[in-house]
C-alpha positions as CSV (number, residue, x, y, z in Angstrom):
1,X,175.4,-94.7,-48.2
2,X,176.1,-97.3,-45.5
3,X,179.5,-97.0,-43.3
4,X,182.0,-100.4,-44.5
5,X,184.0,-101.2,-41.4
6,X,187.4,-101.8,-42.2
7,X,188.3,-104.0,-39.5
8,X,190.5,-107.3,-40.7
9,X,192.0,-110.3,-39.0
10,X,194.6,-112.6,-40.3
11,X,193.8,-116.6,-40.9
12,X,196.0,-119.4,-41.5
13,X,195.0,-121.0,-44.7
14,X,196.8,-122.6,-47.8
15,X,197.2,-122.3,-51.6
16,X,194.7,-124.5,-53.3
17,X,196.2,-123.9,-57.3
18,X,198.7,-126.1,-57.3
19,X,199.6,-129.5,-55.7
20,X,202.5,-127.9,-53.5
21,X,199.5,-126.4,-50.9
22,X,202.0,-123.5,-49.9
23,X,200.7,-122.1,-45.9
24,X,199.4,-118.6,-46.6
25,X,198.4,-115.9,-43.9
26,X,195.4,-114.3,-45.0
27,X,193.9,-110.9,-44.1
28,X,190.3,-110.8,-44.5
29,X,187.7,-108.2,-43.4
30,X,184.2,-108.7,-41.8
31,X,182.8,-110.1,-44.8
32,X,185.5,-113.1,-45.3
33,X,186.7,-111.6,-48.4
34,X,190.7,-111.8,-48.9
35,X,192.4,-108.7,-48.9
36,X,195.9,-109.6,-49.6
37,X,197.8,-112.9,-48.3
38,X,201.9,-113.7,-47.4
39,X,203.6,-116.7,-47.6
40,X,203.4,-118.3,-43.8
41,X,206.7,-118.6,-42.2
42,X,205.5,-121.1,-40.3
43,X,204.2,-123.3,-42.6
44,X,205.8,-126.8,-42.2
45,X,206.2,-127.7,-45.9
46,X,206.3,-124.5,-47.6
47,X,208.5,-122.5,-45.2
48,X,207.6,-119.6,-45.8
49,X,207.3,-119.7,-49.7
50,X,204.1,-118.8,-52.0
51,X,204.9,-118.5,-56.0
52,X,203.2,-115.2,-57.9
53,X,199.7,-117.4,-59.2
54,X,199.1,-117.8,-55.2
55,X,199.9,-114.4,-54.4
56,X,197.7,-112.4,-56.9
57,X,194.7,-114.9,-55.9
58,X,193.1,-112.0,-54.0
59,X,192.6,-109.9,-57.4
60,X,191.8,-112.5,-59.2
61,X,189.3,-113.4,-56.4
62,X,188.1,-110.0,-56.0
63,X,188.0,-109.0,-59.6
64,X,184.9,-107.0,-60.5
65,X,185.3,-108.6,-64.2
66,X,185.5,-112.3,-62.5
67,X,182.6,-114.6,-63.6
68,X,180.6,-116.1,-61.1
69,X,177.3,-116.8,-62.6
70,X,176.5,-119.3,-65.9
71,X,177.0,-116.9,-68.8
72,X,175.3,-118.0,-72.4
73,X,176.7,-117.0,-75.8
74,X,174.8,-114.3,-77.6
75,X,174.5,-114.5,-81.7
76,X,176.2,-111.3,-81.6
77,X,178.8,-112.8,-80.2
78,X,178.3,-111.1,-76.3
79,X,177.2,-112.9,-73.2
80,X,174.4,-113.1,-71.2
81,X,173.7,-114.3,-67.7
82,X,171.5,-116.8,-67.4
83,X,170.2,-119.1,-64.0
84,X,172.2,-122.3,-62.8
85,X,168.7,-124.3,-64.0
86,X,168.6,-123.1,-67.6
87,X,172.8,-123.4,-67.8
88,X,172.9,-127.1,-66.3
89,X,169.9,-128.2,-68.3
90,X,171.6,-126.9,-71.6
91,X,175.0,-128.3,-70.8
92,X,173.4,-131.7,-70.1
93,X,171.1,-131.7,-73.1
94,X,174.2,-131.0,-75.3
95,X,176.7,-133.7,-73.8
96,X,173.5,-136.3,-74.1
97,X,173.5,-135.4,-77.6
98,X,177.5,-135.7,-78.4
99,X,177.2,-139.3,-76.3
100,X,174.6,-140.5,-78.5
101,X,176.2,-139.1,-81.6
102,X,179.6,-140.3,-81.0
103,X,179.3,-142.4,-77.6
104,X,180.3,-142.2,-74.2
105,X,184.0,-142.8,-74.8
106,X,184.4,-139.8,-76.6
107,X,183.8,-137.7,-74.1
108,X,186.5,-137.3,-70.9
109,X,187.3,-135.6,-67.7
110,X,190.5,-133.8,-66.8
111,X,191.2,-133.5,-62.8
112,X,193.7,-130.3,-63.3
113,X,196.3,-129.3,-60.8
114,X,193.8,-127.7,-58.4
115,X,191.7,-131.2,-57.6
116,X,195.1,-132.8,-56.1
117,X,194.1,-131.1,-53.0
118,X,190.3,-131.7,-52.6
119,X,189.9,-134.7,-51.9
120,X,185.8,-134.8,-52.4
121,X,185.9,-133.3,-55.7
122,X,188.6,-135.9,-56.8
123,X,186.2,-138.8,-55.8
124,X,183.7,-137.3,-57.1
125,X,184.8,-137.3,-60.5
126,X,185.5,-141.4,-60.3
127,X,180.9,-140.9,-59.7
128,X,181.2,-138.2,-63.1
129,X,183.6,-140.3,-65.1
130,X,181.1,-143.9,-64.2
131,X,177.6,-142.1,-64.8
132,X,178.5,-140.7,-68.2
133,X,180.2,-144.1,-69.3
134,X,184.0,-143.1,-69.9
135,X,187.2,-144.5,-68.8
136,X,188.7,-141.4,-70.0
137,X,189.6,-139.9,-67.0
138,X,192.8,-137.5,-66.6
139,X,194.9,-135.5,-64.2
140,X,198.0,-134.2,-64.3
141,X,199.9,-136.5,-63.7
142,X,198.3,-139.3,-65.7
143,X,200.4,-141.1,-67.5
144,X,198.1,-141.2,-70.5
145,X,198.5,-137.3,-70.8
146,X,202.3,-137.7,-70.4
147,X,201.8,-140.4,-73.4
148,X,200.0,-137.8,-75.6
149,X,202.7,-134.4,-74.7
150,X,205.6,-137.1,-75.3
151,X,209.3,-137.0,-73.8
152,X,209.5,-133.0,-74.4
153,X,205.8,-131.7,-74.6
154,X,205.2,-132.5,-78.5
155,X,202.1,-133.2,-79.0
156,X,201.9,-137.4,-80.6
157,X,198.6,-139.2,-82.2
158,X,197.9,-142.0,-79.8
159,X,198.5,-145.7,-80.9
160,X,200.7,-144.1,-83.7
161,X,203.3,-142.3,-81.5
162,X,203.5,-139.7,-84.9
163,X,204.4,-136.7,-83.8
164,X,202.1,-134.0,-84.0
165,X,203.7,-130.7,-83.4
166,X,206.4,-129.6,-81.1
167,X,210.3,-130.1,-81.3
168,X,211.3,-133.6,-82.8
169,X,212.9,-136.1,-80.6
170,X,216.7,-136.9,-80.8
């Protein structure tokens, strides 16, 4: 069995979960894999704060169990992996069929928290949201999805404003 080297070197780099893009010092090793991170000091917005989800991401990063290939469900119920051709073809051929069941306005996109900070993926989705038709096109703080939470996260029907579960307005 091959030697590993454990040399590492620290890296200035930022949170990408959230919007708040907290400064982080990484420590990675040869192979650019995080070891741990701190919150950076130095850091001119986040001063030297990093909440727990942008702490932990090195185990979640480096998580043996973490998915990083297209995995199909099995009959049984298990998964198997299968290659970025077959999964892409089958996710395609299954969105063209609820479009032409139900058209293109039933199906949306929803940006999440992570796309505030990347910048290309957010402009790309404007290119996702155009080529499959929709104008339903969310992120969190779309005013749209603040319309279906309602005033305390209840969930309302849209047009109707009838409340759908959560706690009743006063």
């Amino acid at each position: 069995m091959a030697h590993m080297s454990t040399r590492t070197r620290e890296k200035r780099t930022y949170c990408g979960i959230c919007e708040a893009v907290c400064g982080l010092i990484a420590t990675v090793d040869e192979m650019e894999t995080e070891v741990s991170v701190r919150p950076d000091n130095d850091h001119p917005l986040s001063a030297g704060f990093a909440c727990a989800k942008g702490m932990a991401y090195p185990d979640a990063r480096n998580d043996p169990d973490r998915v990083t290939r297209p995995l199909k469900r099995q009959p049984d119920g298990s998964f198997a992996e299968v290659d970025w051709e077959q999964a892409l073809d089958e996710i395609a051929s299954r969105l063209k069929d609820v479009i032409d069941r139900y058209g293109s306005e039933s199906v949306g996109l929803n940006g999440g928290n992570p796309i505030g900070s990347n910048y290309g993926l957010f402009l790309s989705l404007f290119g996702m949201a155009a080529a499959l038709g929709t104008k339903h096109f969310y992120i969190a703080a779309s005013s749209r999805r603040q319309q279906l939470l309602g005033r305390r996260g209840a969930a309302v029907r849209p047009r109707t404003r009838e409340l759908v579960s959560g706690p009743r307005p006063h």
